[in-house]
Every structure is written in structure tokens, then in C-alpha cells.
N, C-alpha and C positions, 0 to 999 in steps of 0.2 A: 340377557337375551337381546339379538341386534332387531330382533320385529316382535314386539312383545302382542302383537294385535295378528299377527302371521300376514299380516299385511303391510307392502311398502308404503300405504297411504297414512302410516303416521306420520311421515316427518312431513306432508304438506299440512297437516291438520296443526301439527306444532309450528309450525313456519308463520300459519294464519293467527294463530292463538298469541301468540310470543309480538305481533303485531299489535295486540291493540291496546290503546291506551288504557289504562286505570280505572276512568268510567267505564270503560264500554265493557272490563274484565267482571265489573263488580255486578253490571245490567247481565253478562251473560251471554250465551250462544247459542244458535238455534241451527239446525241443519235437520236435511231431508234426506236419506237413505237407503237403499234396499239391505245395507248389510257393512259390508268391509269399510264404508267412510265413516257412518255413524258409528262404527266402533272406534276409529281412530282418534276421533271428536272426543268421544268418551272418556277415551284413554287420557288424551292432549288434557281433556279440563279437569277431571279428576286431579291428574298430577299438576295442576297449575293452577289448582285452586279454583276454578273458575266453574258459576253452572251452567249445566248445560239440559240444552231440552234434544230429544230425537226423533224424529217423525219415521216413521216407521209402517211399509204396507201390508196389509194384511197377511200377503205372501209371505212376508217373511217368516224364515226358516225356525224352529225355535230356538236350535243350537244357536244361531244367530241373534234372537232374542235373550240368551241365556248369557252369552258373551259381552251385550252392549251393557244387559243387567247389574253385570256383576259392576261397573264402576258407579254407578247412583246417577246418572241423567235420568231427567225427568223423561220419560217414552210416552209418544204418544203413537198409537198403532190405528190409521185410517187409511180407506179408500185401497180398492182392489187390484189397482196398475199404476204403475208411471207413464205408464203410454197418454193417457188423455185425464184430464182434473175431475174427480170423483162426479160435478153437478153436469158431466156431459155424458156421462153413463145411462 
């Protein structure tokens, strides 16, 4: 499958991953997402061995939940929007 995530945001997510050195592979990856990046993140560390955590907004969808799920990042699901940082709500 040429978009195994149905989204073209894998190959920046491996582009970024494939980037880092050894320490930084073995420390890990953290990224923030409504949905299609943090899948691709997912995807990229799973297959690259690397962990990865997801931050993840309450919005989000469960299919979308179900999807990051399935490769084992640590999720974390906080705060109601991207529009403004949760402590200005």
C-alpha cells in the first residue's frame, strides 16, 4: 500500500524520523495532532523502532483514535481545541 495511513503525511513524518540521530531515536518522539500527522508519526516509529508519545484533543474522532492505536504510541488525549492552549479556556 503506497499511503498505508491514507494519508500523504507519511513520508514527512519518515523524512523527520530517518533524520535523527541514535540518541535522539532511542529518547523518542513527541508530536501534537488532531488526527492524520499523529497517525503518520505512529506509523514512521512503529516501523523504525522508535517511541513515540501522541497528544491528541479531546475532539478527536475515535476512528481516528482507533487508527493511531493500533501502532502502540503512548496517547495522550488533553485540552478541547487547537485554537487557544487549554489554561486560556
Amino acid at each position: 500500500m503506497l499511503q498505508p495511513t491514507h494519508s500523504f503525511k507519511v513520508r514527512g513524518a519518515f523524512s523527520a524520523l530517518t533524520q535523527l540521530t541514535a540518541k535522539q531515536k532511542k529518547r523518542g518522539v513527541v508530536t501534537a495532532s488532531g488526527g492524520n500527522h499523529g497517525l503518520a508519526v505512529a506509523y514512521a516509529a512503529t516501523t523504525l523502532a522508535i517511541p513515540a508519545t501522541v497528544y491528541l484533543p479531546e475532539s478527536a474522532t475515535d476512528i481516528k483514535l482507533a487508527a493511531i492505536r493500533r501502532f502502540g504510541p503512548e496517547m495522550v488525549v488533553h485540552g478541547s481545541s487547537w485554537t487557544r492552549p487549554t489554561r486560556w479556556q
